[in-house]
TIFIBA-504490 format. One record per residue (C-alpha): residue in one letter; x, z, y. Coordinates in pm, whole numbers, plus 32768, in hexadecimal, padded with zeros to 4 digits. Last residue first. Layout:
<sites>
AXZY/...
</sites>
This chain:
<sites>
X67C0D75F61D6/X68BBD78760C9/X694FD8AD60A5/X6899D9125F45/X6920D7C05E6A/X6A6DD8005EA0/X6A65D9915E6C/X699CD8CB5D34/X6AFBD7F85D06/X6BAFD95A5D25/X6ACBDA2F5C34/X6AF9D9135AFC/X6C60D9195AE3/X6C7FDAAD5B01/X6B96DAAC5A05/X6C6CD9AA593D/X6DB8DA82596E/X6CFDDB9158E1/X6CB3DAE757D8/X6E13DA4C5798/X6E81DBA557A3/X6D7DDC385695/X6DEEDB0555C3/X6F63DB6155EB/X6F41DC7A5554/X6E7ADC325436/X6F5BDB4253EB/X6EC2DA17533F/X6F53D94F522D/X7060D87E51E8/X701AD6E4521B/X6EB7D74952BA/X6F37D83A5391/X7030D75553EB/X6F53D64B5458/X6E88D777554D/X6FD7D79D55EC/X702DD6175629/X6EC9D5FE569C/X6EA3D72F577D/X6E5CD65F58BC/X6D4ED56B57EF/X6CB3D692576B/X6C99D70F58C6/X6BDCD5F9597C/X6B17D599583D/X6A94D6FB5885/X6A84D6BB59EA/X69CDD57959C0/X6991D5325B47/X6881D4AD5BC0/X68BDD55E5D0B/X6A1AD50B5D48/X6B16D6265D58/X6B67D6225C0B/X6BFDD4B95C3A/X6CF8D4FF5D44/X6D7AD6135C83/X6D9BD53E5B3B/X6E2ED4415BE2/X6F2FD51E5CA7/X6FA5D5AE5B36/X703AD6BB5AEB/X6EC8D73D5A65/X6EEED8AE5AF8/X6FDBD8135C0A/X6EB8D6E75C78/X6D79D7E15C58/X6E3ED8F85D2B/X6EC4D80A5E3A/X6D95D76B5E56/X6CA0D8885E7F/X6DB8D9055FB2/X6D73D771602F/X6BD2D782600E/X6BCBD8D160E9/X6CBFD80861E4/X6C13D712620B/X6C7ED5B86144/X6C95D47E61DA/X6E2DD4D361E2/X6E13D4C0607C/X6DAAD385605F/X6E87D2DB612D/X6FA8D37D6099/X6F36D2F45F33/X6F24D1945FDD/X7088D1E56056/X70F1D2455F12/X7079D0F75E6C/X711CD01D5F7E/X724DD0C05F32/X7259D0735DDE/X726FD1B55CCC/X73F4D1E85C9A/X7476D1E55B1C/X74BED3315A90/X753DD3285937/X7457D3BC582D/X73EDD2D95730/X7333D18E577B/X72DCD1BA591D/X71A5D104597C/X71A5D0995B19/X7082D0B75BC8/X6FCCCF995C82/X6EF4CFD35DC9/X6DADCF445E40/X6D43D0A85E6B/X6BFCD08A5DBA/X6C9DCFAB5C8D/X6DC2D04D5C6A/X6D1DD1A05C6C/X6C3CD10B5B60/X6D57D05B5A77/X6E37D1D25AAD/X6CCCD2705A0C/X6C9ED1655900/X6DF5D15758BF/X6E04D2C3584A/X6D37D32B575C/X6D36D214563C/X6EA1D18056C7/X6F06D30F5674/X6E71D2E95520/X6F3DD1A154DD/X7061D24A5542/X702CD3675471/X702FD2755350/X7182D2095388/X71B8D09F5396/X71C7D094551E/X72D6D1AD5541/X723DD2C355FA/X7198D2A85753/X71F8D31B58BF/X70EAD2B359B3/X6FEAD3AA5974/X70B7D4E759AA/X7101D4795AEE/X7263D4B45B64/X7251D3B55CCD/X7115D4265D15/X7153D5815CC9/X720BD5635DFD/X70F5D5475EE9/X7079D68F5EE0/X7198D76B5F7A/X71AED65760B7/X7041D67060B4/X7075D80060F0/X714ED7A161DF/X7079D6AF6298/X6F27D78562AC/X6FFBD88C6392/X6F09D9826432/X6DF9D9366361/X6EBBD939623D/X6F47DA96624A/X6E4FDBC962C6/X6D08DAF162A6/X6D59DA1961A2/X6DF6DB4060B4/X6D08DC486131/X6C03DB556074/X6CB5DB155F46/X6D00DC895F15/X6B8FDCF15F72/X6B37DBE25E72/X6BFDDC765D5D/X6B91DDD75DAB/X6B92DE8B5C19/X6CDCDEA45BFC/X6CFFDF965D24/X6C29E0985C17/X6B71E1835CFA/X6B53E2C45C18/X69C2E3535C41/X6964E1E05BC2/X6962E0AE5C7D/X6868DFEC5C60/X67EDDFB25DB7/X6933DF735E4B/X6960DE455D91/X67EBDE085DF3/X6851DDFC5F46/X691FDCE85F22/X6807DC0C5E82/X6742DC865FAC/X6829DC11608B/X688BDAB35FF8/X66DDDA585FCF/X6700DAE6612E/X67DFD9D761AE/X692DD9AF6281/X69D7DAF96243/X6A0FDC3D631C/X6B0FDD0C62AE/X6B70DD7B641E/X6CF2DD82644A/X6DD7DE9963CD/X6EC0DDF7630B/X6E0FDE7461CA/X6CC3DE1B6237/X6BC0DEDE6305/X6A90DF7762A7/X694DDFAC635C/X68C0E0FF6347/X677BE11862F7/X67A0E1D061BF/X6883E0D86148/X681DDF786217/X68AFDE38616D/X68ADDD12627D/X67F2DBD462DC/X6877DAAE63CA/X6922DA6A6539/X68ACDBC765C4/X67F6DC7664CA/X66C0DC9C63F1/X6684DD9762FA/X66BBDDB2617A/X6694DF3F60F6/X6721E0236000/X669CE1A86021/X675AE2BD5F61/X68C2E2CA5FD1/X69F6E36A5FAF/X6A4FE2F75E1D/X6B6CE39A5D96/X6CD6E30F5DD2/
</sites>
């Protein structure tokens, strides 16, 4: 599609802020208003628009795609989208470990128990470490405090959520990125561990690196979408 527009604009609008195009407000892809919570979140939508070139590259509108996402499907159903969320919970990435006498284990106890000891710690909660890679249920007190947490959530914060928790595969991880202090590169190397160890074993792949990249941006632009709707 080529560009239509000239003019990109942040104005005002009922409940929030909104992306104007010319003037003309737009609406999302179910039809409904785009209008967002903050202006910091408008105007960092509107720059999307901004730099697009003559071509308009869909790739490009990562927060435009979050934010039809909580306006056109969590806001109307916050509990099924949870529903989606919640599992990684029970698969975490952090909680299943290789043998104890390897030496990956040892780096995965350097990475990885100090962000499962914190959400243990803030949530009250205890998560269960898996050796190998048979699934062994997370306690039901712990996914209820994880339920609890996400249902505190808007729903701006919960479509940031589901894209930092399934790019790590790890709830955790999600959780954490969305925090303001949070390490987001420390965030993402400890997500691509087990890849990043294999690199080291055998080389990079120069492939893969330019999708793990990717992936990363993607990481980093939904805990700022985070970040941007709050009030």
């Amino acid at each position: 599609m080529k560009r239509f527009y000239k003019a990109v604009t942040v104005e005002a609008a009922d409940g929030g802020f909104g992306v104007r195009l010319d003037g003309r407000a737009i609406k999302t892809v179910g039809g409904r208003p785009q209008v967002v919570p903050t202006q910091a979140l408008a105007e960092a939508m509107a720059a999307e628009w901004a730099r697009q070139s003559e071509e308009i590259d869909p790739a490009l509108f990562l927060f435009r795609d979050m934010a039809d996402y909580a306006i056109d499907v969590v806001a109307g159903g916050p509990a099924q989208v949870i529903a989606e969320i919640l599992p990684y919970a029970e698969t975490d990435t952090l909680c299943y470990r290789a043998e104890p006498d390897e030496a990956f284990a040892a780096r995965q106890r350097m990475m990885w128990e100090p962000l499962l000891a914190s959400t243990e710690a803030r949530l009250g909660v205890q998560f269960v470490r898996v050796t190998g890679i048979i699934h062994k249920p997370q306690p039901v007190e712990t996914l209820a405090a994880l339920r609890d947490e996400l249902e505190a959530l808007d729903a701006f914060q919960l479509a940031a959520l589901r894209n930092t928790t399934s790019l790590a595969a790890s709830l955790v991880i999600g959780l954490a990125a969305l925090r303001p202090d949070a390490d987001l590169d420390a965030l993402w190397d400890a997500a691509n561990l087990e890849e990043d160890w294999q690199a080291e074993l055998w080389g990079k792949d120069a492939e893969a690196m330019e999708r793990r990249e990717k992936r990363a941006g993607a990481f980093a632009a939904a805990a700022r979408f985070a970040g941007l709707a709050i009030k």
